[in-house]
N, C-alpha and C positions, 0 to 999 in steps of 0.2 A: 046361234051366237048373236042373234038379232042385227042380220046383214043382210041388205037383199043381192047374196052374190049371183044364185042361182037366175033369176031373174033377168037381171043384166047380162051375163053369160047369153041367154037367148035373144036378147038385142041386140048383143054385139056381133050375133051370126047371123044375124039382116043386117045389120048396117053396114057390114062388109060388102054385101052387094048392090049396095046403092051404088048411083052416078058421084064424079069427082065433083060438080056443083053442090049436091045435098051433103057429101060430108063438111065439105066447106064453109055451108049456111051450118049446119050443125055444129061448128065448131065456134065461127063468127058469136052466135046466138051465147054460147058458154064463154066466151073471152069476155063479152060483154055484161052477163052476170058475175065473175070475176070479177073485172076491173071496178064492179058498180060496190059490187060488197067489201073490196078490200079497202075503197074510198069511206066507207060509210062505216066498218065494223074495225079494223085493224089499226092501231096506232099508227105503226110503224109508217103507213101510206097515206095517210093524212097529211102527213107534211112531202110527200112523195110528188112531181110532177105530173101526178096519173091524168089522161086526158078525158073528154067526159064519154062516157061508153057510147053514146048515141052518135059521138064522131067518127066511131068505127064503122069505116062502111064498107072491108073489105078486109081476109085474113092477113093479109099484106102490111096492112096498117099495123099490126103487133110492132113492127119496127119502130113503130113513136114511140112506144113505153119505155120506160127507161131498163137497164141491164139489175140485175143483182148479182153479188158476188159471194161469194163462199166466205171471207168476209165478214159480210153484211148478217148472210144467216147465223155468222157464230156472236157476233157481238148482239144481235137487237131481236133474235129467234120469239122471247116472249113479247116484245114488241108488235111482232110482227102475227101473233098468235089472231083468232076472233076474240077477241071482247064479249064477255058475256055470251057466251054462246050457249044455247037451249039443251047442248050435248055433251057430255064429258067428253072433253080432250085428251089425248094419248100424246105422252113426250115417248120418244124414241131418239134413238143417236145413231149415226154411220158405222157402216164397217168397211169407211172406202180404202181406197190405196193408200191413204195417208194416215198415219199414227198416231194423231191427234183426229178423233173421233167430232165427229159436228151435232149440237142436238135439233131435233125438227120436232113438232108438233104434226099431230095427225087425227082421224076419227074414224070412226067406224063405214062412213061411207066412203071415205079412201081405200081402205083395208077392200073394200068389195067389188070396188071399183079394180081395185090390183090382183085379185084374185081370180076375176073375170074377167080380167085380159089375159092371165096365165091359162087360164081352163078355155079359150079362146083359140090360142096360139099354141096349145096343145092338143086341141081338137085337129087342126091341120094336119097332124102327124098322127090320127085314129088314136089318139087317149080322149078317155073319159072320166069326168069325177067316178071314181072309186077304183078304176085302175091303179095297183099300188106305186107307191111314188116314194123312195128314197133321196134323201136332202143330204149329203155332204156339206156341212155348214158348220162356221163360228155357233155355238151355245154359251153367250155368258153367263156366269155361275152364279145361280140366283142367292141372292146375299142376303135376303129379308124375308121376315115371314109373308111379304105378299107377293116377291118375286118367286117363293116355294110356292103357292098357289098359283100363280100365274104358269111357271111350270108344267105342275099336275093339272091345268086345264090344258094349256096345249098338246100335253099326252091324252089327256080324253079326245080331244078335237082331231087326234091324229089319228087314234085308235078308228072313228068314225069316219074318216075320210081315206083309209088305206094307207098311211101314209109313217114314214120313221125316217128318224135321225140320226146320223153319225156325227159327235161333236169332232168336227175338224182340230180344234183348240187340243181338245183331248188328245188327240193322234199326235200336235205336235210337241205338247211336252210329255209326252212321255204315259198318259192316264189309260190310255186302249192303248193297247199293242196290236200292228196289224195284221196278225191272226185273227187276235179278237174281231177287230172291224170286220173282217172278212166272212167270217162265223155269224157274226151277225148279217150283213148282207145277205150270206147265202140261204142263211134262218126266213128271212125277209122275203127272199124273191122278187124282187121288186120289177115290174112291168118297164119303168122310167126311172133315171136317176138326173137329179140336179146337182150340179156342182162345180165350185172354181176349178178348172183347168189344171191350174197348180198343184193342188191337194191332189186331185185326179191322179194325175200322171204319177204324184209322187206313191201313191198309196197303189199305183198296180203295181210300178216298176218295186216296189219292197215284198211285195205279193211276189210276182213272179222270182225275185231273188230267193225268197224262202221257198219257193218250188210249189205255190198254190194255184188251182186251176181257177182262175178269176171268174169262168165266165159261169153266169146261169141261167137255166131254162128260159124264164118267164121274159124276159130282158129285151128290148123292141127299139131304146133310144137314149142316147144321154142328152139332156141339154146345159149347155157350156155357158155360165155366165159369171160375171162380177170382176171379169180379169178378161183383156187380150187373150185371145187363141190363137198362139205357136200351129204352125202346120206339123211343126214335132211331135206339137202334142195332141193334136188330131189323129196323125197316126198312128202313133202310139194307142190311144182311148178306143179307136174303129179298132184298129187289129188285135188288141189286148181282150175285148168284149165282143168284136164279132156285130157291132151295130154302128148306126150311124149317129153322129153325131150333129148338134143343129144350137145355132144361137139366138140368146136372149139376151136385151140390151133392158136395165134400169138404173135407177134412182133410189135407194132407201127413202130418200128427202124426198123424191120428185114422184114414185112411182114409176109402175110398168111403162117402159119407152117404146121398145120394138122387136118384132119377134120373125125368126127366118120361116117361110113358108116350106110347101114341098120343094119351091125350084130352086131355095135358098137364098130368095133374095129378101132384106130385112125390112116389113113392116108393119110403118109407125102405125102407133094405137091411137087414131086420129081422133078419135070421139072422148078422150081422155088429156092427149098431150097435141101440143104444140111444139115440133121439132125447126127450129134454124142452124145452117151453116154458116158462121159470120167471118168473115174476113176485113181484116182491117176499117170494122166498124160498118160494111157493105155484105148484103147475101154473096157469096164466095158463086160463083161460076163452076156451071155445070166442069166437075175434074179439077177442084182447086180445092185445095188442102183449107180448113176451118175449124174454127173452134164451136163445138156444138151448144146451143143455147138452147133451153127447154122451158115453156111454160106450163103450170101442170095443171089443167082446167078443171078438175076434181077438187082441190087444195083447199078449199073452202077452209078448213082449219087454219091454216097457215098456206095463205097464198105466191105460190110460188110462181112470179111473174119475170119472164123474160133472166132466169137463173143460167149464169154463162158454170157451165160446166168442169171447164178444165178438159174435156175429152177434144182429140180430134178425129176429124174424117173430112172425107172429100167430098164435095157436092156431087150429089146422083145425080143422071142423064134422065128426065124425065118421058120418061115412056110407059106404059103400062104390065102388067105383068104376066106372062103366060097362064099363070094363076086363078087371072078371070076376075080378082079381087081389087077394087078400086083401092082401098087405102095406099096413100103415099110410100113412096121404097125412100128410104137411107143408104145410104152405101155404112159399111162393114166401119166400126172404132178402129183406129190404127192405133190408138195408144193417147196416155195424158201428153199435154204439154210440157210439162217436165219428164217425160221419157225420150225426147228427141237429142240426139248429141246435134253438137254443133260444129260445124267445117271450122276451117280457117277464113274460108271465100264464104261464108257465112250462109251453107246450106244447111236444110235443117237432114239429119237422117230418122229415119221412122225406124221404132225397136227391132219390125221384122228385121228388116235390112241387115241393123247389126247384130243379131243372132244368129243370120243366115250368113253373112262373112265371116264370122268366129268360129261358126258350126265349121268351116272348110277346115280348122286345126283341132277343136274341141268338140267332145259331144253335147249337143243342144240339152240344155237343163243341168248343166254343170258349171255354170261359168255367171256372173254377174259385172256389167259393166258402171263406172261409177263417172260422170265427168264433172271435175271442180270449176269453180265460177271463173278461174283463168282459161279454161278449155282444154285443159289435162285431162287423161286419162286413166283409170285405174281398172283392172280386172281380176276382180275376183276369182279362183279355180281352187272346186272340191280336189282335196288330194284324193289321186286314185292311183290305182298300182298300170291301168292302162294307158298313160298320159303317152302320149309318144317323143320321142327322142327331140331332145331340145325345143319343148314345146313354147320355153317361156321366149326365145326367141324368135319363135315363130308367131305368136299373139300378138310380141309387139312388133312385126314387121307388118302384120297382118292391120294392126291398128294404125300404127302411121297410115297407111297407105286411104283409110276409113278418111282420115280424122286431118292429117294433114302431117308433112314431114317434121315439122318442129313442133309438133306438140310432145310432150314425155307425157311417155307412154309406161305405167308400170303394170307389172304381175304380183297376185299375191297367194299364197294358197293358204287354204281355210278348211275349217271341219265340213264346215254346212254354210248353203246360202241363208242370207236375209230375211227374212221375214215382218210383216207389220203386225202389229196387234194383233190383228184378225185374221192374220195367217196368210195374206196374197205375198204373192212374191215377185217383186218387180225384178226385172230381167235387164233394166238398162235406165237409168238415170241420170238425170243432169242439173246441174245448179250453174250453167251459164246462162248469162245474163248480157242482153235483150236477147228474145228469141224471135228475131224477125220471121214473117211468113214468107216460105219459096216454093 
């Protein structure tokens, strides 16, 4: 497909064994080609504060450039593209947690660059390109005669790489039944599977309800990404399949971020990204909660410099990793910034938190929390015929006690939870406002 993924792929399994100095110069080296090309090639950063690359004398210094916002990339995206560039450019759009989709530009050495960091970060775990690899995944419905080509090229590309699809979309309106999915799978065999967490869970626990043996032969790993991973649904996925599970952190817009090793600890694809914890406009302290910021040094199409995420996590304890592998560790996404409720005393709570306090009355993946811009609260519950005795009083004692005594606290029951466009499922929301950092 005229990529050099394969290629790279074998770089990035030396460069992992380099010293923490050489990936550093290595990354220095690409910040500074970035910042040189987005000043020179992209509108959008021409009128941008960008400092001059030759002042970078240290990975540190990424702090002087300025932030970009989610935003920023939806209103000035072609702006912000290469000008004239010698390659055809690839628009693409999100499929994040939020339902309004963002577009990005991209290219072919993106694409190869994101491919070999996945065949990278799946090597760690004994897969290989050509190991089969099932993708639980949004498919949108190609609408034009060159979205049907595009298509049928992907099914060639997949055919040759071992590789199928289950359209998650299709699962949830109704287009696969999940027998079918499953028929398929088991037709599949598939070595590896990828998929949101959410779809995951939901697509065994309807399996096992219809009485199907989920698990199959060939089956070695699932890897979990594009949504928070519930310990629920951890368990659930390990004991339901009988393997283990492991995570992947990305970007559509930004690319491959970071990938868990054997020991399970998450890391960044230093020779591609640029990972910050910011806090209050300062790197967040080793154990301090932050909002993750990503530069994405590949981005050459559309560069994406110093992009504030919307994701949190807490700053990693810097130490190296049993692993033996220098690239940088992250600590574990705890969730967007609007998935944190907010106290009275104005603490923030992290989604596990309030899943794992609700779970004490309800069963986890039943229930969805909502809170309004006054710090109300609402909770969604699937009717089920197993609810227990007075549960709706029991939630919302269970939520004051979260949340704070004066807050109203409602229950509601529903057929089915929420869903976004692209099928994730957020488990706890909030539209209060300020959300200071604790």
């Amino acid at each position: 497909m005229g990529r050099d993924t394969l290629s790279l792929a074998r770089e990035l399994r030396y460069a992992e064994s380099q010293s923490t100095a050489e990936l550093e110069a290595r990354a220095l080296t690409a910040l500074r080609d970035l910042v040189r090309h987005a000043k020179t090639h992209c509108p959008f950063y021409w009128d941008a504060a960008l400092p001059d690359p030759d002042s970078l004398q240290q990975l540190s210094d990424v702090e002087r450039l300025p932030y970009l916002t989610r935003d920023m990339l939806r209103h000035h995206h072609h702006r912000m593209a290469w000008a004239n560039a010698p390659r055809r450019l690839l628009l693409g759009h999100t499929h994040g947690t939020f339902d309004e989709s963002v577009r990005f530009i991209w290219d072919r050495t993106r694409q190869a660059w994101d491919k070999a960091n996945r065949l990278r970060g799946h090597a760690w775990h004994g897969f290989d390109i050509g190991d089969r690899e099932l993708h639980l995944w949004p498919i949108d419905p190609p609408c034009t005669t060159a979205g049907r080509l595009k298509q049928r090229l992907r099914e060639t590309r997949d055919s040759l790489t071992a590789e199928s699809q289950i359209n998650s979309l299709a699962l949830l309106d109704g287009r696969i039944a999940p027998r079918d999915a499953w028929a398929q799978w088991h037709e599949f065999n598939p070595a590896r599977v990828t998929a949101y967490p959410s779809m995951l869970a939901e697509l065994i626990q309807s399996g096992m309800d219809c009485g199907i043996d989920v698990r199959n032969p060939a089956l070695r790993a699932v890897f979990l990404t594009g949504e928070v991973t519930f310990d629920w649904q951890r368990r659930l996925i390990e004991s339901a399949l009988g393997v283990p599970t492991i995570q992947c952190y990305g970007l559509q817009e930004v690319g491959a971020i970071a990938f868990a090793c054997e020991r399970g600890h998450w890391h960044v694809s230093a020779e591609s990204v640029i990972v910050e914890i910011i806090r209050d406009g300062r790197p967040a302290r080793p154990g301090e909660l932050g909002e993750i910021v990503v530069t994405g040094l590949q981005s050459h199409a559309m560069p994406m410099i110093r992009y504030r995420t919307g994701d949190m996590a807490r700053a990693a304890e810097i130490s190296p990793c049993r692993c033996g592998r220098s690239l940088p560790i992250m600590a574990p996404v705890l969730g967007r910034g609007a998935d944190y409720l907010v106290t009275t005393d104005g603490r923030q709570l992290a989604p596990h938190e309030v899943v794992a306090a609700l779970s004490e009355v309800l069963l986890p993946g039943t229930f969805q929390v909502d809170q309004d811009e006054h710090g109300d609260i609402t909770t969604s519950v699937i009717e089920a015929d197993h609810l227990p005795i007075n549960w709706q009083n029991r939630v919302i004692q269970r939520s004051r006690e979260m949340i704070g005594r004066f807050r109203i606290c409602t229950v509601n029951a529903v057929p089915t939870l929420r869903r976004t466009a692209f099928g994730k499922c957020r488990y706890v929301t909030s539209n209060r406002r300020p959300r200071p950092l604790h």
